[in-house]
MARTIBA-729198 format. One record per residue (C-alpha): residue number from 1; residue in three letters; chain; x, y, z. Coordinates in steps of 0.001 Angstrom, whole numbers. Layout:
N
(NUM 'ALA' 'A' (X Y Z)),
...
***
This chain:
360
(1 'UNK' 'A' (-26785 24717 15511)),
(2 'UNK' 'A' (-25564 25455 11808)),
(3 'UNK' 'A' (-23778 28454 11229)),
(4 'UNK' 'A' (-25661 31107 9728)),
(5 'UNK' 'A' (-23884 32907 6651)),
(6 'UNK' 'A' (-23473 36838 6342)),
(7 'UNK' 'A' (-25536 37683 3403)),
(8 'UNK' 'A' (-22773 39141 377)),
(9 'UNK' 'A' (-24370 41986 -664)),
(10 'UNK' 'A' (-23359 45667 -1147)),
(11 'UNK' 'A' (-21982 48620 -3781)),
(12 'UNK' 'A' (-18673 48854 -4906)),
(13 'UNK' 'A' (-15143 47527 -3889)),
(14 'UNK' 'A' (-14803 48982 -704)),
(15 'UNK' 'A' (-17880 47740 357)),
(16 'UNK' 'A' (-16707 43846 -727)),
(17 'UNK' 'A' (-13639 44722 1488)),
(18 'UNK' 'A' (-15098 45674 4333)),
(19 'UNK' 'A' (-17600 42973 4559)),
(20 'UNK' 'A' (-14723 40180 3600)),
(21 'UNK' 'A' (-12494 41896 6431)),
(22 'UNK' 'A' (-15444 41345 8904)),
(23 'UNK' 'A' (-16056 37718 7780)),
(24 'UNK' 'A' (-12517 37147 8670)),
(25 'UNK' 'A' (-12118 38855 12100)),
(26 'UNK' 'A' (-15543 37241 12896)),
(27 'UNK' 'A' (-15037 33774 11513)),
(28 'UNK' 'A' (-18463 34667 10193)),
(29 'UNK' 'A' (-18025 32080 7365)),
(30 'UNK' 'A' (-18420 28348 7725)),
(31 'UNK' 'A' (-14660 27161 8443)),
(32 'UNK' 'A' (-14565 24472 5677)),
(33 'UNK' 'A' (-16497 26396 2997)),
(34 'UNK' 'A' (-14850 28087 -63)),
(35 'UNK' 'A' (-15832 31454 -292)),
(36 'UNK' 'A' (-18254 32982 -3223)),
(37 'UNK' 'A' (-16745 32921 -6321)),
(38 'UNK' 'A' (-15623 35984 -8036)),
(39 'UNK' 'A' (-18403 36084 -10435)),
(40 'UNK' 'A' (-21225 35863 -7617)),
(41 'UNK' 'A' (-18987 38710 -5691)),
(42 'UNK' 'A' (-18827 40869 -8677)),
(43 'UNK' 'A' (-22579 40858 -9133)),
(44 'UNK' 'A' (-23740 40556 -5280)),
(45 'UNK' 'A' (-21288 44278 -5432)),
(46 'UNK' 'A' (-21970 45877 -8625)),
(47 'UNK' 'A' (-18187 45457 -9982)),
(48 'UNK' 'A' (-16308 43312 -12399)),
(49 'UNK' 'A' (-15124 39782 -11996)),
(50 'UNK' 'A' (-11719 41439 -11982)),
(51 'UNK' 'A' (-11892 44008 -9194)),
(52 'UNK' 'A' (-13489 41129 -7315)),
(53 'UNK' 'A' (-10591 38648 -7416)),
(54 'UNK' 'A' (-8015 41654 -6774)),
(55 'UNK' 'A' (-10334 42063 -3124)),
(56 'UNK' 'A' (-9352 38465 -2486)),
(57 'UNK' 'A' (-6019 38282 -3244)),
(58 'UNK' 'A' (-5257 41327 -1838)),
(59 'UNK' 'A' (-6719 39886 1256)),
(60 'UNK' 'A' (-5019 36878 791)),
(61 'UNK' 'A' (-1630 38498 474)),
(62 'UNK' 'A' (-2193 39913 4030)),
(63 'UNK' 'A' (-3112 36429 5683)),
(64 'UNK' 'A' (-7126 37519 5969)),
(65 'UNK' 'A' (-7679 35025 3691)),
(66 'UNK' 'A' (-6441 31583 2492)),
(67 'UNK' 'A' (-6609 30948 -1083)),
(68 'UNK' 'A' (-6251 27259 -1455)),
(69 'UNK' 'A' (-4192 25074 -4488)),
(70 'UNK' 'A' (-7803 25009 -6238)),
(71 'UNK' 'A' (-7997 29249 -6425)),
(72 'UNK' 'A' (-10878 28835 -4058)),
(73 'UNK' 'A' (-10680 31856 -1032)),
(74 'UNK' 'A' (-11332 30269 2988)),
(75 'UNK' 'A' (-11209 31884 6226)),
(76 'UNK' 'A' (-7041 31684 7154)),
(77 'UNK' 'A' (-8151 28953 9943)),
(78 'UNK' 'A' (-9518 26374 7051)),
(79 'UNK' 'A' (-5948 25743 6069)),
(80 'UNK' 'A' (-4913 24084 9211)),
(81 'UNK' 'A' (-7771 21102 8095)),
(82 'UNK' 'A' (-7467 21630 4795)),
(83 'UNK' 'A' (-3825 21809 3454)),
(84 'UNK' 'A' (-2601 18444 5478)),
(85 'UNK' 'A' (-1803 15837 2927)),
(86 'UNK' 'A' (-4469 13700 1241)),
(87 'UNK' 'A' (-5150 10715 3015)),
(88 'UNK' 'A' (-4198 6795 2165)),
(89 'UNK' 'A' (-7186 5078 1831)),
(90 'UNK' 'A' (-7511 969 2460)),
(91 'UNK' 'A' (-10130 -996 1123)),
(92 'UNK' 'A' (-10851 -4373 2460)),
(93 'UNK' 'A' (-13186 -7066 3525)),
(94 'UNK' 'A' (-14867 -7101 6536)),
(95 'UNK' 'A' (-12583 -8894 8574)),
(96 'UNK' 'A' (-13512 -12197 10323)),
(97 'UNK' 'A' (-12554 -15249 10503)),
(98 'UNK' 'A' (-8711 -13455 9028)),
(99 'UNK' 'A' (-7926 -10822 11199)),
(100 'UNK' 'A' (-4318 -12243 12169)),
(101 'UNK' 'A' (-3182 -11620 8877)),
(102 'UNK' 'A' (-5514 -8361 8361)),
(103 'UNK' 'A' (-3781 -6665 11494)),
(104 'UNK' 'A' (-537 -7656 10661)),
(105 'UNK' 'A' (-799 -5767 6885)),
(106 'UNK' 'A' (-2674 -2616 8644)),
(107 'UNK' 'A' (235 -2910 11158)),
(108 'UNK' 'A' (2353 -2248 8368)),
(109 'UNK' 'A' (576 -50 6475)),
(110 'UNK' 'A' (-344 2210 9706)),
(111 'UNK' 'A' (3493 2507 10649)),
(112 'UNK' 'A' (4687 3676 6868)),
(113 'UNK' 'A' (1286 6466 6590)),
(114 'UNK' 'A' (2331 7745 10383)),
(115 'UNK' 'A' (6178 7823 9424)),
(116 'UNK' 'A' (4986 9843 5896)),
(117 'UNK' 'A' (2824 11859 7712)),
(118 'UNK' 'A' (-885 10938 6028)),
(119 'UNK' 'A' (-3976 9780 7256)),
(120 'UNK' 'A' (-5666 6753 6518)),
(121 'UNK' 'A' (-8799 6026 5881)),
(122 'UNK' 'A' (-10077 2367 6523)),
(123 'UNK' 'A' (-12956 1133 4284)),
(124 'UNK' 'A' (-14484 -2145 5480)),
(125 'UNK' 'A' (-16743 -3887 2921)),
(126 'UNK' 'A' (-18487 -7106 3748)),
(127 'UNK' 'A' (-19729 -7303 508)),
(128 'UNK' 'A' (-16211 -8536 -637)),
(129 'UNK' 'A' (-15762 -11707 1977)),
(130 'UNK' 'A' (-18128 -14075 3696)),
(131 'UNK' 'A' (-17551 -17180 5569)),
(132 'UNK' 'A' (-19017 -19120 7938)),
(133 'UNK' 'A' (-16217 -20696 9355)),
(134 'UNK' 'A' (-12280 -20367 8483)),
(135 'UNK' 'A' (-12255 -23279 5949)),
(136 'UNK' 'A' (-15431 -22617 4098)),
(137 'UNK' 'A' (-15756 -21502 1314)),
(138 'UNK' 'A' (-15974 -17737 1164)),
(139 'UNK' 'A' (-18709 -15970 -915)),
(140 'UNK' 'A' (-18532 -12617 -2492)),
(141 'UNK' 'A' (-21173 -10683 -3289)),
(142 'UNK' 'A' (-22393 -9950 -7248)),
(143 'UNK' 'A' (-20210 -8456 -9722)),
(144 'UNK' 'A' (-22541 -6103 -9293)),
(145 'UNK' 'A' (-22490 -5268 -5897)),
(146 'UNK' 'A' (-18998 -4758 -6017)),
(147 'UNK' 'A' (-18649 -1995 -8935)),
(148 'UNK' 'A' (-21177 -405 -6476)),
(149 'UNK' 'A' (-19200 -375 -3810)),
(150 'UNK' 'A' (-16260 297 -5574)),
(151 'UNK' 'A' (-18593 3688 -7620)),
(152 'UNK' 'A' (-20266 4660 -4030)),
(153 'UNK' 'A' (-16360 4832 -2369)),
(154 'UNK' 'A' (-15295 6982 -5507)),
(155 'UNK' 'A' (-18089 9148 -5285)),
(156 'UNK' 'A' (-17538 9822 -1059)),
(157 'UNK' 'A' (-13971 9912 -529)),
(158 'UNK' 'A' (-12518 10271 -4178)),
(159 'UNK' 'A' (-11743 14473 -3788)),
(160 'UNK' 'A' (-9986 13360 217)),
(161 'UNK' 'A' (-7445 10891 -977)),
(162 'UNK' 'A' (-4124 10049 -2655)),
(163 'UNK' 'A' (-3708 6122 -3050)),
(164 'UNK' 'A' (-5767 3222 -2738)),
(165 'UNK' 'A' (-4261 264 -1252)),
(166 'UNK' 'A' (-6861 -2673 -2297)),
(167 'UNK' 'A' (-7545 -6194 -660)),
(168 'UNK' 'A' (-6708 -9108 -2470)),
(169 'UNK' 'A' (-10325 -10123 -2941)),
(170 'UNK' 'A' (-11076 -7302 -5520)),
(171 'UNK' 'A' (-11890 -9161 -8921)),
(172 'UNK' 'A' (-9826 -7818 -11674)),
(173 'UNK' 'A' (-12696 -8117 -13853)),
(174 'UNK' 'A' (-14128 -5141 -11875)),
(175 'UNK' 'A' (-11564 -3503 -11069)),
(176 'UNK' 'A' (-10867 -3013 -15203)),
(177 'UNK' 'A' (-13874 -1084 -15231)),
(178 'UNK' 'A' (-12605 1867 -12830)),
(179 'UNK' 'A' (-8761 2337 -15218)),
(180 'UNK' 'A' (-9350 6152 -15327)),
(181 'UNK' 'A' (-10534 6620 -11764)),
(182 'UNK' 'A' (-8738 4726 -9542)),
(183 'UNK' 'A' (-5137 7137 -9346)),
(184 'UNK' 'A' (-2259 4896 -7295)),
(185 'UNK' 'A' (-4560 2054 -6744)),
(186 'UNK' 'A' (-2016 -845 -4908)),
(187 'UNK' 'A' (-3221 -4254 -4935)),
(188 'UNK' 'A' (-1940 -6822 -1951)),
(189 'UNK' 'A' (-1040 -9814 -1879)),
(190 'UNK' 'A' (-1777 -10703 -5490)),
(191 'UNK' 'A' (-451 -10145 -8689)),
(192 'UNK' 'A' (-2529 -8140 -11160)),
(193 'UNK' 'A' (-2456 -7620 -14689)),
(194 'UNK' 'A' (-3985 -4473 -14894)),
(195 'UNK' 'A' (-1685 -1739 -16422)),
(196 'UNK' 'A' (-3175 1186 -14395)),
(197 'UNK' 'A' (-2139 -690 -10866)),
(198 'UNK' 'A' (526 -1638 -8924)),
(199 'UNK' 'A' (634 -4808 -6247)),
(200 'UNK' 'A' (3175 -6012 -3534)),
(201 'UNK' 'A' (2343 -9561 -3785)),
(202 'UNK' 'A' (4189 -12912 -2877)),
(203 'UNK' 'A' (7284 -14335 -4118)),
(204 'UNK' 'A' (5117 -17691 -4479)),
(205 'UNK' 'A' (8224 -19155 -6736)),
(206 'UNK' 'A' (10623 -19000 -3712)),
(207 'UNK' 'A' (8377 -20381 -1332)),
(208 'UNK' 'A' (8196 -23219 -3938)),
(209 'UNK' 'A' (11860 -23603 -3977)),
(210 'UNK' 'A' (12071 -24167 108)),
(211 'UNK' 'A' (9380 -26357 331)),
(212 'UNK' 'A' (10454 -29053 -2364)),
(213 'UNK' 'A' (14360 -28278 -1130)),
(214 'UNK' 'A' (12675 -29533 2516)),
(215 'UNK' 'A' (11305 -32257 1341)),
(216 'UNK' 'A' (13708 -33194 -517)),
(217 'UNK' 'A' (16209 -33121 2673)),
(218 'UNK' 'A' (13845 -34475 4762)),
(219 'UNK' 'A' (13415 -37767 2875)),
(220 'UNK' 'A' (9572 -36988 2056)),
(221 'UNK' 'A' (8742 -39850 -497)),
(222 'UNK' 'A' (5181 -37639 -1617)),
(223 'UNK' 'A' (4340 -34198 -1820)),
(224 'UNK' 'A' (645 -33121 -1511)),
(225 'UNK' 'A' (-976 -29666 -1950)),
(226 'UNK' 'A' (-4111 -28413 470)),
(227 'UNK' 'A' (-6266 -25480 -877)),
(228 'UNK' 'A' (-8893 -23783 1701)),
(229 'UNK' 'A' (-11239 -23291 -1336)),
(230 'UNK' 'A' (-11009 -22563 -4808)),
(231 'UNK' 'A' (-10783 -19200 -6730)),
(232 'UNK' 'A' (-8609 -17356 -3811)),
(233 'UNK' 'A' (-5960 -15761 -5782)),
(234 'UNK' 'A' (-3193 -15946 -3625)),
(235 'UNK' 'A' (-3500 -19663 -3259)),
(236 'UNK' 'A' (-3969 -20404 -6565)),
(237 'UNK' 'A' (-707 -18763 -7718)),
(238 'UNK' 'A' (977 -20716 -5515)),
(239 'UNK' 'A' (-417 -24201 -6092)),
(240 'UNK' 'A' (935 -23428 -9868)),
(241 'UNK' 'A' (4277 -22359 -8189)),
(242 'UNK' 'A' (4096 -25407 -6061)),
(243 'UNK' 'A' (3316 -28182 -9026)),
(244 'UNK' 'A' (5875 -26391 -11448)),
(245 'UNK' 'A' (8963 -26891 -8629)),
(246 'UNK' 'A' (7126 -30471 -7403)),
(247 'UNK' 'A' (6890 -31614 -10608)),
(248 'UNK' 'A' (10816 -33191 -11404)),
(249 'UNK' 'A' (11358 -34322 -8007)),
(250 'UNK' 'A' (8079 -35168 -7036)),
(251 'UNK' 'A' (6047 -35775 -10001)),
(252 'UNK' 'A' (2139 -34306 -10565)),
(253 'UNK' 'A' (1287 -33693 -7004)),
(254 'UNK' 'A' (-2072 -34147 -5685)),
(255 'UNK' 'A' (-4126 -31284 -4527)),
(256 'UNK' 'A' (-7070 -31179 -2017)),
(257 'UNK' 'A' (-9590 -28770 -1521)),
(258 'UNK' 'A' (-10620 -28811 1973)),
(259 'UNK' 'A' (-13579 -26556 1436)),
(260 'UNK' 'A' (-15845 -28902 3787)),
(261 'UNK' 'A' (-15610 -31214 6300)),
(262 'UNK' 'A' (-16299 -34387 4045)),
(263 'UNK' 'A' (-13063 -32820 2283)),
(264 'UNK' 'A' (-10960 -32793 5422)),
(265 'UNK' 'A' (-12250 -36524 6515)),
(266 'UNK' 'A' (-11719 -37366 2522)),
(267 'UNK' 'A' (-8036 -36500 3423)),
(268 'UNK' 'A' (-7361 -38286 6444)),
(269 'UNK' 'A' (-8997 -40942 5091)),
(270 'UNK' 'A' (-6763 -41403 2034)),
(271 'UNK' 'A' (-3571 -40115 4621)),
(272 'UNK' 'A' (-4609 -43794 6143)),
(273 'UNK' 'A' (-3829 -45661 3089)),
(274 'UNK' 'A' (-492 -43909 2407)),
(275 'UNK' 'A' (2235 -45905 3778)),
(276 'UNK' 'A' (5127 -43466 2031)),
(277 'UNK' 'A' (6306 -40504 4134)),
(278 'UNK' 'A' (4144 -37051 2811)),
(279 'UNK' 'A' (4567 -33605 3036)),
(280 'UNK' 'A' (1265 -31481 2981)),
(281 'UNK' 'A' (1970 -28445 1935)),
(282 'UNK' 'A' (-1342 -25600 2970)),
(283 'UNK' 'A' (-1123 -22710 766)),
(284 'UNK' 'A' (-3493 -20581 3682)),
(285 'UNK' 'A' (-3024 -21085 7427)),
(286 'UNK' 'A' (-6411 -21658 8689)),
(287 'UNK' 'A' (-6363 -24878 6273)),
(288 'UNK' 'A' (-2929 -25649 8076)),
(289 'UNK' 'A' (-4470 -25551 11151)),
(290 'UNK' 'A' (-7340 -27789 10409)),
(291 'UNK' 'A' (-5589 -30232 8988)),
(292 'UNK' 'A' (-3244 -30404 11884)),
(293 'UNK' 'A' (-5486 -30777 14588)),
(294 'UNK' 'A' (-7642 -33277 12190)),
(295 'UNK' 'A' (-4119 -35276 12398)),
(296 'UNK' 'A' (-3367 -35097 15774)),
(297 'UNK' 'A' (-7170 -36235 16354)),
(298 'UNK' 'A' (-6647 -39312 14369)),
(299 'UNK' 'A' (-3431 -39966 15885)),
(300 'UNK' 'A' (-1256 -39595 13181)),
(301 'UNK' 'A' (2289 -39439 13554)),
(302 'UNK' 'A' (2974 -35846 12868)),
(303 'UNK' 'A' (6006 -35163 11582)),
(304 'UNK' 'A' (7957 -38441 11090)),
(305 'UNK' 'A' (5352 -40047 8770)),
(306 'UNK' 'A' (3243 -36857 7478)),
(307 'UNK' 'A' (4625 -33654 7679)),
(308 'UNK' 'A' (2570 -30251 7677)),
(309 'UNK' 'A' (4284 -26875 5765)),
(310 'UNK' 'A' (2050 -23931 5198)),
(311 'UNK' 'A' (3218 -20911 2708)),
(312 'UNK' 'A' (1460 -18250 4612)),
(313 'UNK' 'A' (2995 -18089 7561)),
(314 'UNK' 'A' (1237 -15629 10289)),
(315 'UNK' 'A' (911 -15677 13708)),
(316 'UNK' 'A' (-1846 -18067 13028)),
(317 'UNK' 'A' (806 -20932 11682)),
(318 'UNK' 'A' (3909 -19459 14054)),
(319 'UNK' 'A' (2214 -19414 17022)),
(320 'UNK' 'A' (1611 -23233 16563)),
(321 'UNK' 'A' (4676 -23837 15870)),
(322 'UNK' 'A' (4390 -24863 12422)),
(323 'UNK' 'A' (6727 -25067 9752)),
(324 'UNK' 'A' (6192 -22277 7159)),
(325 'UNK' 'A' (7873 -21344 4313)),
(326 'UNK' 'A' (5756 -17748 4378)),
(327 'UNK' 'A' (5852 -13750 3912)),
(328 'UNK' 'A' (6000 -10876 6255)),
(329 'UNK' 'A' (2670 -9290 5825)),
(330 'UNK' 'A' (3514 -6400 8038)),
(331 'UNK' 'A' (6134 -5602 5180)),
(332 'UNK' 'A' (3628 -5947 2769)),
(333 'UNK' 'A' (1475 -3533 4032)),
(334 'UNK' 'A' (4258 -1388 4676)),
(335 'UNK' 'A' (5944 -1379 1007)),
(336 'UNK' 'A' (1994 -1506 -423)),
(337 'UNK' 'A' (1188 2281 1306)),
(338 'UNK' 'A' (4494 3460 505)),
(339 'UNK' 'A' (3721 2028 -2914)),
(340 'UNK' 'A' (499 3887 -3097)),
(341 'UNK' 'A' (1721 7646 -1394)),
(342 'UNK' 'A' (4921 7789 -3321)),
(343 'UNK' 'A' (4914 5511 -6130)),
(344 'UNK' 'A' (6153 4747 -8658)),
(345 'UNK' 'A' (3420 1992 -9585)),
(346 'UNK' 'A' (5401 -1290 -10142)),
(347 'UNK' 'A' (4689 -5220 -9278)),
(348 'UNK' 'A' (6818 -6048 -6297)),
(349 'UNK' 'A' (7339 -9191 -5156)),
(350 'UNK' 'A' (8052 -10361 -1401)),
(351 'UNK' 'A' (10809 -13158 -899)),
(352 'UNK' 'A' (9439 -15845 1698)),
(353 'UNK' 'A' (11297 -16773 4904)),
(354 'UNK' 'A' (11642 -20462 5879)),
(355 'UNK' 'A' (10187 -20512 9499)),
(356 'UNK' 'A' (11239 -24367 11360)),
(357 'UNK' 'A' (8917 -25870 13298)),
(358 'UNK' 'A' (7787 -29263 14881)),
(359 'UNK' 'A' (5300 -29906 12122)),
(360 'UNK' 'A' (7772 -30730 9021)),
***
């Protein structure tokens, strides 16, 4: 049953004294409410504001009250709940189809908010991601839908937190909109060019570098680029680091967007017709792993004629054994929390690791 509140009510200071000192010994006060303010006290007791707020501090100096870092007065017990450090909060898709790489950045970010001490809150949001399978293209809701979710977050959990770390998937365009609310907002995986935020994204340039350096020693004749879909950040930036290193040895590389089925027998398809040695490069491992088994299936010769390198590189690729050229994601969840507790705000960039495998 709810607690039932001592009515405040009397004459004179003693009287406000007496009745705070019996609050306290009673825990007659709900534990994680604030006190009356001096101005309701001074009234509810027929004194001034002033003799009011010397009752509470004077109460506060001898531990029968708390006063908070806002000036509001609790019972002394409220500070144990109240006075532990603001909580991290993390706000990403619902996760489906991606939970190898979603686990491995809350791994990170979970070990860095336990070693600092904090909470974290974990805001899933279905409105940002959905897919019907891992190679589909994934649909987000309205513009919007998402400011709402981004406004109804604010309003719940705003006064509980310090740092946001944010999902890729949040449009900057919306984002934009929140510059004077969101306070050490951390965007992963992703650059951003939003002033007001910081992001621990991918080092897409030196995943560029070993791929065409692997081709390159590999005797790869062609270089082709797989997308999952189009309009996913991460893999956009590095198609554009991909074509930029491709394009001297290589030339203008192709790219295929394997958003469908037809698109993944459109591949294999033109794969047959290719008599040159290729390197596919998959800028998102669930792609990587379509394509390979779609290889394998058509009997392919995988990797002495057409090689398979993704630039992800989670469990989902290593556990295949492919080659990757790819980023710890359990670092970037770590740096991205630490980012977002501590600061200072700043775009950090993780170097990829070249991972060997039997696919490349």
């Amino acid at each position: 049953m709810p607690q039932v509140k001592p009515k405040m009510q009397g004459n004179g200071v003693t009287a406000l004294r007496e009745s705070l000192i019996e609050i306290s010994r009673a825990n007659r006060w709900p534990l994680l409410e604030a006190l009356p303010v001096t101005r309701f006290l001074g009234k509810s007791y027929g004194i001034s504001n002033v003799s009011a707020f010397r009752v509470l501090n004077e109460l506060s100096d001898s531990g029968q009250l708390w006063r908070a870092a806002n000036g509001r007065y609790f019972l002394p017990a409220a500070r144990r709940l109240l006075e532990k450090p603001a909580m991290v909060a993390c706000l990403i898709r619902r996760l489906e189809h991606w939970t190898q790489v979603g686990r491995e950045i809350m791994l990170g970010v979970d070990e860095t908010c336990g070693e600092l001490e904090r909470a974290m809150l974990l805001v899933h949001d279905r409105v940002l991601f959905r897919q019907t399978h891992p190679t589909a293209q994934s649909l987000s809701g309205s513009d919007h839908e998402i400011r709402q979710s981004m406004e109804d977050f604010l309003l719940l959990h705003s006064e509980r937190i310090r740092g946001v770390v944010l999902d890729e998937l949040w449009p900057e365009r919306v984002l934009a909109r929140f510059k004077n609310r969101i306070h050490q907002g951390v965007v992963l995986y992703r650059s951003t060019n939003l002033p007001f935020l910081g992001c621990v994204s991918a080092d897409v340039q030196s995943a560029a570098r070993m791929v065409i350096n692997h081709a390159a020693q590999n005797q790869f004749a062609k270089l082709s680029i797989l997308l999952p879909f189009r309009g996913y950040a991460p893999s956009e930036e590095m198609l554009d680091a991909l074509q930029d290193a491709a394009n001297g040895p290589f030339g203008k590389a192709p790219v295929f967007t394997l958003d469908s089925s037809s698109a993944l027998d459109g591949l294999i398809a033109e794969l047959r017709k290719e008599r040159r040695k290729i390197l596919l490069v998959a800028t998102e491992d669930n792609a990587a792993v379509a394509v390979l088994d779609a290889l394998r299936q058509a009997g392919m010769d995988v990797p002495r004629r057409i090689g398979l390198v993704t630039t992800m590189g989670s469990r989902i690729a290593l556990d295949r054994s492919m080659t990757s050229a790819g980023f710890d994601f359990r670092m970037m969840g770590s740096e991205a929390a630490r980012m977002a507790i501590n600061g200072p705000l700043q775009h950090l960039k993780l170097l990829a690791t070249f991972s060997p495998g039997s696919t490349a």
